[in-house]
N, CA, C and O atoms as a GROMACS GRO file, in nm:
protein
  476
    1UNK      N    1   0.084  -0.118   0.000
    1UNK     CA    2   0.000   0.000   0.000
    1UNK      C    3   0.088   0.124   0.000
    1UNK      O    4   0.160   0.152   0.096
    2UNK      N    5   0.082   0.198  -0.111
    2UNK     CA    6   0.118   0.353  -0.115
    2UNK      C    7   0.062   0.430   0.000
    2UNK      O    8  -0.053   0.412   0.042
    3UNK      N    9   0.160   0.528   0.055
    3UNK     CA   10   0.149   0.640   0.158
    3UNK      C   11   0.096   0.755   0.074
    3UNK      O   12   0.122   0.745  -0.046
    4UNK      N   13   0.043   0.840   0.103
    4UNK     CA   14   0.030   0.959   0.000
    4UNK      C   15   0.053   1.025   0.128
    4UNK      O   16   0.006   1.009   0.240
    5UNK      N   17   0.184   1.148   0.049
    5UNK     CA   18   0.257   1.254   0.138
    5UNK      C   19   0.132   1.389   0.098
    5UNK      O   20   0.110   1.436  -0.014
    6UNK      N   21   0.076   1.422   0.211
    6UNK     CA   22  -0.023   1.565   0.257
    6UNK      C   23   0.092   1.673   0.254
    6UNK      O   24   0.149   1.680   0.363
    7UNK      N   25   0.138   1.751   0.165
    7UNK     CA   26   0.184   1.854   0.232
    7UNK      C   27   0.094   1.998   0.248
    7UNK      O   28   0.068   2.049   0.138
    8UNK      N   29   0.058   2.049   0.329
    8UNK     CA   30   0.013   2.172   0.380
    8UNK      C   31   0.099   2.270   0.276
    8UNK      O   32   0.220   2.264   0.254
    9UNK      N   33  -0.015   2.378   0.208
    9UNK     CA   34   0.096   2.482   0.129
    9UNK      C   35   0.165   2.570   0.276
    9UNK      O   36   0.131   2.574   0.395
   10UNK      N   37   0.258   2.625   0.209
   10UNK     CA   38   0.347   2.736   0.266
   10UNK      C   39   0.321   2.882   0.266
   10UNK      O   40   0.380   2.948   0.181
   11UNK      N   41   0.244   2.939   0.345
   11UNK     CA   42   0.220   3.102   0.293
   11UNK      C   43   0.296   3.194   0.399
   11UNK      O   44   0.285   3.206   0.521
   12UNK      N   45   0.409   3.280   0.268
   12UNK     CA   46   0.482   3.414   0.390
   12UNK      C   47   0.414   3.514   0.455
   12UNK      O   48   0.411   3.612   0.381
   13UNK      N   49   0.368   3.531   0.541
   13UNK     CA   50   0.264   3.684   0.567
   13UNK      C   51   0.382   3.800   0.576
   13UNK      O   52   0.493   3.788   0.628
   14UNK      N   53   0.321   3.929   0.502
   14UNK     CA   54   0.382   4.031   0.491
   14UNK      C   55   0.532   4.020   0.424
   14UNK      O   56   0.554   3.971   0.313
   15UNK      N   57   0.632   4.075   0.514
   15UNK     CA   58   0.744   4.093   0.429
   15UNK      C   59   0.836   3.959   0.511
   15UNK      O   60   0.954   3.959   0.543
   16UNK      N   61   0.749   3.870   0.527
   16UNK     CA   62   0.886   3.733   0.579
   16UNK      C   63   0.978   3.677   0.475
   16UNK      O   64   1.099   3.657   0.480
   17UNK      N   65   0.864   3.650   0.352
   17UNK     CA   66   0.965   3.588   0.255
   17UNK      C   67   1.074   3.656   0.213
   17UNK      O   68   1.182   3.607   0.178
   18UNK      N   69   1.036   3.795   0.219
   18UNK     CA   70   1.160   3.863   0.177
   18UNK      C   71   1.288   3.866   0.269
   18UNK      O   72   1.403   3.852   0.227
   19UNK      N   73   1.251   3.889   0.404
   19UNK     CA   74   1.353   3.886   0.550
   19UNK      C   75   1.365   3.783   0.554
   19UNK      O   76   1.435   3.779   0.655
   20UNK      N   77   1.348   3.616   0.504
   20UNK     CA   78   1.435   3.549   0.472
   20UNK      C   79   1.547   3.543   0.397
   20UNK      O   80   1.663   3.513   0.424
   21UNK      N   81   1.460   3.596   0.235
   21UNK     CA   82   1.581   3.600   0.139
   21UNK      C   83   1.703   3.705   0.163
   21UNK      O   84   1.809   3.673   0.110
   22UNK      N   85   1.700   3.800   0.221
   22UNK     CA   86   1.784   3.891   0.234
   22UNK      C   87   1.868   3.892   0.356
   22UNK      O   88   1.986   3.925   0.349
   23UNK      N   89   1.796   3.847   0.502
   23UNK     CA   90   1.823   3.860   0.621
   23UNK      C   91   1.940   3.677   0.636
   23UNK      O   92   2.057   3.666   0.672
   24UNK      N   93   1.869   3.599   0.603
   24UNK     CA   94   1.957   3.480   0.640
   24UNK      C   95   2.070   3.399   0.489
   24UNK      O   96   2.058   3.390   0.367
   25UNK      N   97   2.157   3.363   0.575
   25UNK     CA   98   2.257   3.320   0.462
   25UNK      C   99   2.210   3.193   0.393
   25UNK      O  100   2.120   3.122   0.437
   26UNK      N  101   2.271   3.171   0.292
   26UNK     CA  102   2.248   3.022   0.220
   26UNK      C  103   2.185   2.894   0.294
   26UNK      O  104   2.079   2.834   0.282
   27UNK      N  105   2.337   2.874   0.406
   27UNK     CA  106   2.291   2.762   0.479
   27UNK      C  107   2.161   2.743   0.547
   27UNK      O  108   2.084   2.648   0.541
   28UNK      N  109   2.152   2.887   0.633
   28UNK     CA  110   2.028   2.930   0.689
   28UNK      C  111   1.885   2.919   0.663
   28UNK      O  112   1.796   2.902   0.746
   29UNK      N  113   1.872   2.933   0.499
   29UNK     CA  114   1.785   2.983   0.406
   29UNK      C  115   1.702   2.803   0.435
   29UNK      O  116   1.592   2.771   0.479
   30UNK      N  117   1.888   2.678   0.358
   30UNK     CA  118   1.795   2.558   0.324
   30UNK      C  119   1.768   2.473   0.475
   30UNK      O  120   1.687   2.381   0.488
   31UNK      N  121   1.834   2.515   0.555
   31UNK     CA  122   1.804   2.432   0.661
   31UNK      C  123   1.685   2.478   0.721
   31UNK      O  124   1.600   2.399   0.762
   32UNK      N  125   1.670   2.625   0.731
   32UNK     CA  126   1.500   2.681   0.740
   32UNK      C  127   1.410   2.574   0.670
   32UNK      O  128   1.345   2.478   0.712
   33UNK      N  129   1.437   2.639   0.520
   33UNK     CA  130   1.352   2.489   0.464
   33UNK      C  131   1.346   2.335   0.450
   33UNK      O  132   1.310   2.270   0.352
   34UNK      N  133   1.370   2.311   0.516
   34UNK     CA  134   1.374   2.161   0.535
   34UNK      C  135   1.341   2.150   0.670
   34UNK      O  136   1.298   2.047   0.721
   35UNK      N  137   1.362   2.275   0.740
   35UNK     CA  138   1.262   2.245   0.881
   35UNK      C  139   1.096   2.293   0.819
   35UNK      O  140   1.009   2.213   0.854
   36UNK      N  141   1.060   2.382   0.756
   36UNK     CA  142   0.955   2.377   0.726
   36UNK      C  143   0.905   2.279   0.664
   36UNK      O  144   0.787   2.244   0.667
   37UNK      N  145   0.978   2.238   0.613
   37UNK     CA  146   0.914   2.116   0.493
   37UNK      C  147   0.864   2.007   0.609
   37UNK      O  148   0.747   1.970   0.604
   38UNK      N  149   0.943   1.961   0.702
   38UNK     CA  150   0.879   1.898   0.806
   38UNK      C  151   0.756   1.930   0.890
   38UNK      O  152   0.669   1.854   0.933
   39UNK      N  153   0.772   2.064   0.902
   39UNK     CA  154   0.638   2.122   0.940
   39UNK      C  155   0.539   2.083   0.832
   39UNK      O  156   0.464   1.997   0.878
   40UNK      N  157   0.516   2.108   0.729
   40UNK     CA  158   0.414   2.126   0.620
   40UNK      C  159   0.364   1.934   0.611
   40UNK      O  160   0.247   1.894   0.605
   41UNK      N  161   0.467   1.860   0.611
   41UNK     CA  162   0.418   1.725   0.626
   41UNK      C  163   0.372   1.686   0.741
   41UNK      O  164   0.353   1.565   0.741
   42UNK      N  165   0.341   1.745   0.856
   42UNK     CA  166   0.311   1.717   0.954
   42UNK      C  167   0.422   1.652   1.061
   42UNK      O  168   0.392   1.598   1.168
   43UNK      N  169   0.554   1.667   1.012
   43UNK     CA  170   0.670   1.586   1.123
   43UNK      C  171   0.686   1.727   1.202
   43UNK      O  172   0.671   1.841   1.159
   44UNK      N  173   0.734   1.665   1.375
   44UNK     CA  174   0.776   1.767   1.426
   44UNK      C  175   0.936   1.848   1.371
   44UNK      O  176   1.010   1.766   1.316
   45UNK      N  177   0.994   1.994   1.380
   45UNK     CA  178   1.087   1.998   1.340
   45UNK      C  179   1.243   1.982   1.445
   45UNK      O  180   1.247   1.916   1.549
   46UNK      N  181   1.323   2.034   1.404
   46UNK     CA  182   1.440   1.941   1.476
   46UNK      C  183   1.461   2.089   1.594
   46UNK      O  184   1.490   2.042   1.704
   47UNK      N  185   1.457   2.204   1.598
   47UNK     CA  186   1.463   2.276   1.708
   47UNK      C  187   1.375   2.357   1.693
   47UNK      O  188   1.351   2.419   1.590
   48UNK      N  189   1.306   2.366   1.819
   48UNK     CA  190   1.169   2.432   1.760
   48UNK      C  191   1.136   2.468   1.956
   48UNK      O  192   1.201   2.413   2.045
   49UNK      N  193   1.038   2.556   1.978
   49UNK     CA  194   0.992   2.577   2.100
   49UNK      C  195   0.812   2.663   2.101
   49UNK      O  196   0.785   2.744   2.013
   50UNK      N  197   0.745   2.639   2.174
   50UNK     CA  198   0.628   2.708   2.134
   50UNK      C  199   0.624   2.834   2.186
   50UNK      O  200   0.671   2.847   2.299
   51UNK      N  201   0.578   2.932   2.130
   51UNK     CA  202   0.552   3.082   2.125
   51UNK      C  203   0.381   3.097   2.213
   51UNK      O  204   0.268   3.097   2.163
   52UNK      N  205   0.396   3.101   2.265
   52UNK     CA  206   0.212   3.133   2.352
   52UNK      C  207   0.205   3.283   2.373
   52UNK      O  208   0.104   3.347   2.343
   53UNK      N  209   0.301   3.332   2.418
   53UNK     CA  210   0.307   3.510   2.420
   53UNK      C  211   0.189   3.539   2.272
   53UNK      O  212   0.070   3.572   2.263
   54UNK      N  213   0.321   3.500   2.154
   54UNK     CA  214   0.222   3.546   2.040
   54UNK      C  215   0.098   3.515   2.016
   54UNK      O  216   0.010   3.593   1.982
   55UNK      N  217   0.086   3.367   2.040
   55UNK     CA  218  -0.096   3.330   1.990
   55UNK      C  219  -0.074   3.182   2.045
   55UNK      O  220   0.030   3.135   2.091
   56UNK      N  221  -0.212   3.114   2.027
   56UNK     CA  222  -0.191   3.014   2.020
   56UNK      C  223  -0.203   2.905   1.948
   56UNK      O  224  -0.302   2.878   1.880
   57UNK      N  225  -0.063   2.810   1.965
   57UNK     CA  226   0.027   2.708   1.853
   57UNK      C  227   0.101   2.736   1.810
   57UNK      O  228   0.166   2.663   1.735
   58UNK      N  229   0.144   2.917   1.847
   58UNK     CA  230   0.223   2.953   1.757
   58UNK      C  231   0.388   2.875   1.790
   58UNK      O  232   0.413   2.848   1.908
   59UNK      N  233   0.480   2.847   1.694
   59UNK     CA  234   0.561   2.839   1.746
   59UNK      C  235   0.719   2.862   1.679
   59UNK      O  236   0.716   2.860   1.556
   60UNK      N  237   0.852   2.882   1.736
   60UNK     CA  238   0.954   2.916   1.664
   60UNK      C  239   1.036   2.830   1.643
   60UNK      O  240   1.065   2.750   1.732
   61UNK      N  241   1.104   2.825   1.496
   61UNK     CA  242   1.203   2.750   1.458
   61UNK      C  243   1.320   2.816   1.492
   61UNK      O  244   1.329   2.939   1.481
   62UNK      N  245   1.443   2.724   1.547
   62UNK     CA  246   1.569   2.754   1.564
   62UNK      C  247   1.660   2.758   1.468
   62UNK      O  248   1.672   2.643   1.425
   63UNK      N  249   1.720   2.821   1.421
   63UNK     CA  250   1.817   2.804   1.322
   63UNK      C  251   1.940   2.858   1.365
   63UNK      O  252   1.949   2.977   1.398
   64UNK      N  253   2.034   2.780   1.368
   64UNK     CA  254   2.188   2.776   1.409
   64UNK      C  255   2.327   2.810   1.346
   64UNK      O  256   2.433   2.830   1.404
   65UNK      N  257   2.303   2.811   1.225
   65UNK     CA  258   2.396   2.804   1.120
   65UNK      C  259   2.482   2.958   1.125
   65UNK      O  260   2.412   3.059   1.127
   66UNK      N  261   2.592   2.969   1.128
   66UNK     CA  262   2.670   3.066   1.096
   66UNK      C  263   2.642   3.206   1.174
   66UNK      O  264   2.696   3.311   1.139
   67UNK      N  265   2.533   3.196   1.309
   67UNK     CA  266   2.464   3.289   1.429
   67UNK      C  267   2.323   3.234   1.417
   67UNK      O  268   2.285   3.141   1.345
   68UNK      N  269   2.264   3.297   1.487
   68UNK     CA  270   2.104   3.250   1.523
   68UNK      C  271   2.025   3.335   1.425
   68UNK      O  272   2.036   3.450   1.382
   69UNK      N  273   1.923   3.210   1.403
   69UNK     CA  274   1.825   3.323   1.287
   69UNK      C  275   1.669   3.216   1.397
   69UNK      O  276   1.672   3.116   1.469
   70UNK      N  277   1.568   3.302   1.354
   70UNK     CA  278   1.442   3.255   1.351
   70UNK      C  279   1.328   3.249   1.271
   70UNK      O  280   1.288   3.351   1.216
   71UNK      N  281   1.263   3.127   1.255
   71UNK     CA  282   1.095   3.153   1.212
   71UNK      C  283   0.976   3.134   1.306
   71UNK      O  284   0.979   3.050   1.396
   72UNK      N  285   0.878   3.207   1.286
   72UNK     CA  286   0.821   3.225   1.366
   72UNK      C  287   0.661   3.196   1.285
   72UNK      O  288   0.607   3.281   1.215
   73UNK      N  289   0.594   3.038   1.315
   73UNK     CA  290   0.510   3.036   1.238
   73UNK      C  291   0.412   2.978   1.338
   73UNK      O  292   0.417   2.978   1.461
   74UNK      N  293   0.299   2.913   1.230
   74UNK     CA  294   0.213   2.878   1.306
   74UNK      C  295   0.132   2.762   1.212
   74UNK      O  296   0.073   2.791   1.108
   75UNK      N  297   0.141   2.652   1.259
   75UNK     CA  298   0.059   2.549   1.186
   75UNK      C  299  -0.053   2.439   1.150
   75UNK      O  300  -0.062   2.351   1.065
   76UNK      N  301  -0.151   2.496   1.279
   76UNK     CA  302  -0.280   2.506   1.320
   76UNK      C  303  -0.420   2.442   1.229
   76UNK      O  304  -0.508   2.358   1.243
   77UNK      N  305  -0.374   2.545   1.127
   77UNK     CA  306  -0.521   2.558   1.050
   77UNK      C  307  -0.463   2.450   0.936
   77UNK      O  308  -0.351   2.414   0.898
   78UNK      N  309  -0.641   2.407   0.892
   78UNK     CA  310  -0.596   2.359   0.823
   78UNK      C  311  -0.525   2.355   0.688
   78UNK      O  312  -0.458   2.264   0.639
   79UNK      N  313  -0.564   2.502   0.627
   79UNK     CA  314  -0.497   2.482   0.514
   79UNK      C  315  -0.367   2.573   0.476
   79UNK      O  316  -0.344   2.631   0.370
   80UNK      N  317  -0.303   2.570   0.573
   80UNK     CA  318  -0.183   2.618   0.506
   80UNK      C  319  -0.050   2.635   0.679
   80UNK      O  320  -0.064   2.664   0.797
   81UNK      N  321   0.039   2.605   0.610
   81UNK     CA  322   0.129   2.662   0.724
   81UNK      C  323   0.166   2.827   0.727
   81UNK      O  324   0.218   2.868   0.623
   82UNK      N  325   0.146   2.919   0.827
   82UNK     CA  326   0.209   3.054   0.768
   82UNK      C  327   0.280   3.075   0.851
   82UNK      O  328   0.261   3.068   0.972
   83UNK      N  329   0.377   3.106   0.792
   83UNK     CA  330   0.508   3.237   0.837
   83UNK      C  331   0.457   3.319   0.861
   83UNK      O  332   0.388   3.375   0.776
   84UNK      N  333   0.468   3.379   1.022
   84UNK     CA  334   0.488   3.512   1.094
   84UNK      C  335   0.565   3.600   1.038
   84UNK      O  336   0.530   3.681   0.952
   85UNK      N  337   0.707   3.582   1.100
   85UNK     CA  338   0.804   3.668   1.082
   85UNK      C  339   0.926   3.566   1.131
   85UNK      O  340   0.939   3.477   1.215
   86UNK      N  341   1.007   3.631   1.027
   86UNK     CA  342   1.171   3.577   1.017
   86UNK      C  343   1.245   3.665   1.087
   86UNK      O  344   1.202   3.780   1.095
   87UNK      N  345   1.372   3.630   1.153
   87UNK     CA  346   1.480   3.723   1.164
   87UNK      C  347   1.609   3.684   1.247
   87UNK      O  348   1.623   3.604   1.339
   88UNK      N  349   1.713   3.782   1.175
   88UNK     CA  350   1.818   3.680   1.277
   88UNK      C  351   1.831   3.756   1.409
   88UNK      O  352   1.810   3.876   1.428
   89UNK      N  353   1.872   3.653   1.506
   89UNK     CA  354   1.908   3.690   1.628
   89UNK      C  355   1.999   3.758   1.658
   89UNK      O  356   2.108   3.711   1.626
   90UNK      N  357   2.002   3.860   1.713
   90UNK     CA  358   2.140   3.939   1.784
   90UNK      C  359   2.189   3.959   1.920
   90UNK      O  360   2.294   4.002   1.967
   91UNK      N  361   2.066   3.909   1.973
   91UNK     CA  362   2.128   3.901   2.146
   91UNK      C  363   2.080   3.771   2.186
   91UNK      O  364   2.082   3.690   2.094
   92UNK      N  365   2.026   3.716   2.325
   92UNK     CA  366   2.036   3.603   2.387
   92UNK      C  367   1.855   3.620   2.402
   92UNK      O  368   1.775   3.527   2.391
   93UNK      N  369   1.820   3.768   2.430
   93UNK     CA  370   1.675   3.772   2.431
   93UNK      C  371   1.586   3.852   2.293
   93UNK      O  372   1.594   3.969   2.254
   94UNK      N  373   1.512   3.749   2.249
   94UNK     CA  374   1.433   3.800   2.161
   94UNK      C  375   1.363   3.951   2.143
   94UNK      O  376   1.254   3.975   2.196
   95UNK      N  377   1.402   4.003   2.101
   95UNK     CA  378   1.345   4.181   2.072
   95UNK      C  379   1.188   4.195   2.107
   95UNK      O  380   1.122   4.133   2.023
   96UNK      N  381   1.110   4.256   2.203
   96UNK     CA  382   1.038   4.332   2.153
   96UNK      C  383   0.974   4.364   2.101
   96UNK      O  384   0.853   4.355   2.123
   97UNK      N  385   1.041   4.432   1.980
   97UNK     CA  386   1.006   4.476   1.814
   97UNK      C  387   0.927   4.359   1.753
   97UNK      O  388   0.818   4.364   1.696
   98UNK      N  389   1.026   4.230   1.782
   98UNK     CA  390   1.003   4.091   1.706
   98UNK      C  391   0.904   4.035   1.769
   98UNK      O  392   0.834   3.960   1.700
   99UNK      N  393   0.878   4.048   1.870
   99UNK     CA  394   0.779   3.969   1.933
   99UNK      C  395   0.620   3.995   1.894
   99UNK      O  396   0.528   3.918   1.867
  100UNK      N  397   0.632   4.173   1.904
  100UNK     CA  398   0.508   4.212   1.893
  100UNK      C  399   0.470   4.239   1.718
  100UNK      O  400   0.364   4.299   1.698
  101UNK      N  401   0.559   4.193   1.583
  101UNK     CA  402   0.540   4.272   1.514
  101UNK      C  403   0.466   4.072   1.460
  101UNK      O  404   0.394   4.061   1.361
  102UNK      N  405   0.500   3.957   1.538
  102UNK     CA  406   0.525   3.844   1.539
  102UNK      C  407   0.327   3.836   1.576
  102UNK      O  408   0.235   3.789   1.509
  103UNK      N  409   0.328   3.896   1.688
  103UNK     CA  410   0.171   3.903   1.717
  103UNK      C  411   0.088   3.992   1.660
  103UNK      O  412  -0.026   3.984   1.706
  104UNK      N  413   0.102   4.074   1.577
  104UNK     CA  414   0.038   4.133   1.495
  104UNK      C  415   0.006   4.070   1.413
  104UNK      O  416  -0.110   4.032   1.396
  105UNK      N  417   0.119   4.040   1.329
  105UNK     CA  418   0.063   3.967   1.190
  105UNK      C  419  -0.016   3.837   1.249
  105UNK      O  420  -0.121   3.801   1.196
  106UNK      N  421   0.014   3.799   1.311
  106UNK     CA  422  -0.096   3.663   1.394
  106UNK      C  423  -0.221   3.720   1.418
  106UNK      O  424  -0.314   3.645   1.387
  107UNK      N  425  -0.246   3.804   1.453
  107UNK     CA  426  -0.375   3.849   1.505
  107UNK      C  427  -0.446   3.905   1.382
  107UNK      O  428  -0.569   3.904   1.376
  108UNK      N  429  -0.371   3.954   1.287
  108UNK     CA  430  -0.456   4.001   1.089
  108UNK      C  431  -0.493   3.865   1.085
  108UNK      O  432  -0.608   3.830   1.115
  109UNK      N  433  -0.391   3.772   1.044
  109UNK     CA  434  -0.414   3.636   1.064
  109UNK      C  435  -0.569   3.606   1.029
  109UNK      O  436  -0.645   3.603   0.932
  110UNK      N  437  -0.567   3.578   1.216
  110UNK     CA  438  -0.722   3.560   1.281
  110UNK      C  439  -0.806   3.634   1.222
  110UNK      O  440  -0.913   3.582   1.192
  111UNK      N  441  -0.784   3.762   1.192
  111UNK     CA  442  -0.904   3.834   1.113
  111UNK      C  443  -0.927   3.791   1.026
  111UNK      O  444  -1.048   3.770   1.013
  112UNK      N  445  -0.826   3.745   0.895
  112UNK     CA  446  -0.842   3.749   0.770
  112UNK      C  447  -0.901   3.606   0.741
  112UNK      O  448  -0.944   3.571   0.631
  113UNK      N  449  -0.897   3.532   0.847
  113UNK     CA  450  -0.950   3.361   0.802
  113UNK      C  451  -1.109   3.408   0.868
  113UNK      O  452  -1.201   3.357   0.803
  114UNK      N  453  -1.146   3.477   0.962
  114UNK     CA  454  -1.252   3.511   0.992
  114UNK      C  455  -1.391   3.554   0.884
  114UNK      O  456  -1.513   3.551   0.901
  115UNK      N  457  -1.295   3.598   0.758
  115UNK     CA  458  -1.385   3.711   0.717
  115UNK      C  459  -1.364   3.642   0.601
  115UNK      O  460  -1.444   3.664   0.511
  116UNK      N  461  -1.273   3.561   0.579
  116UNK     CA  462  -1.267   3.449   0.444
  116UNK      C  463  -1.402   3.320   0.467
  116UNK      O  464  -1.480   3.261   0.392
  117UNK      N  465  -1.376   3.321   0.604
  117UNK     CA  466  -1.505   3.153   0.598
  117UNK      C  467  -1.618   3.246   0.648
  117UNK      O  468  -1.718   3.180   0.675
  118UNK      N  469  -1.632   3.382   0.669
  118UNK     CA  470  -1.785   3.385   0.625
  118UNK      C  471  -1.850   3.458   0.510
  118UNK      O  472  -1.958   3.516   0.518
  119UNK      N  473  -1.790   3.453   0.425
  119UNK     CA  474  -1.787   3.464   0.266
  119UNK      C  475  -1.825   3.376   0.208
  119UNK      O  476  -1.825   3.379   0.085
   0.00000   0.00000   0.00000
């Protein structure tokens, strides 16, 4: 008996895809993806911790490669995995800036699936 692989699409909210491409290096970029790709099939990924500040399920990928970078997603619903917000790390505690700009776009989010399923 054949398995059939589910993958969940991938959607960047706002300007993540881009603060990936620009913000993290090569290595960064594929090992990001291949932790998402585990996300999107439903495997857990290899460093990861949950985010509850921002919302909930939300949670962040670790990325190690060449300094600390992060994603910050959420993979809940059913149809799609989305990217929060990307960015690399520069101190030991997460910014602030990042946290709350992390719960924003989470919270459009919630609006925008709100106002899609009662359409």
């Amino acid at each position: 008996m054949k398995h059939i692989l589910v993958m969940k699409p991938l959607r960047f909210l706002a300007t993540s895809l881009q603060d990936l491409k620009t913000e993290f290096p090569v290595q960064a970029r594929r090992k990001a993806g291949f932790q998402l790709k585990n996300v999107q099939t439903g495997k857990p990924p290899g460093d990861w911790k949950p985010m509850p500040t921002i919302g909930a399920s939300v949670m962040e990928l670790r990325i190690r490669v060449n300094g600390e970078y992060r994603v910050i997603y959420v993979a809940k619903f059913v149809e799609a995995v989305y990217v929060l917000h990307v960015f690399a790390k520069k101190t030991s505690k997460t910014p602030k800036t990042d946290l709350d700009l992390a719960r924003r776009r989470y919270q459009q989010l919630l609006i925008d699936r709100q106002k899609l399923w009662k359409s």
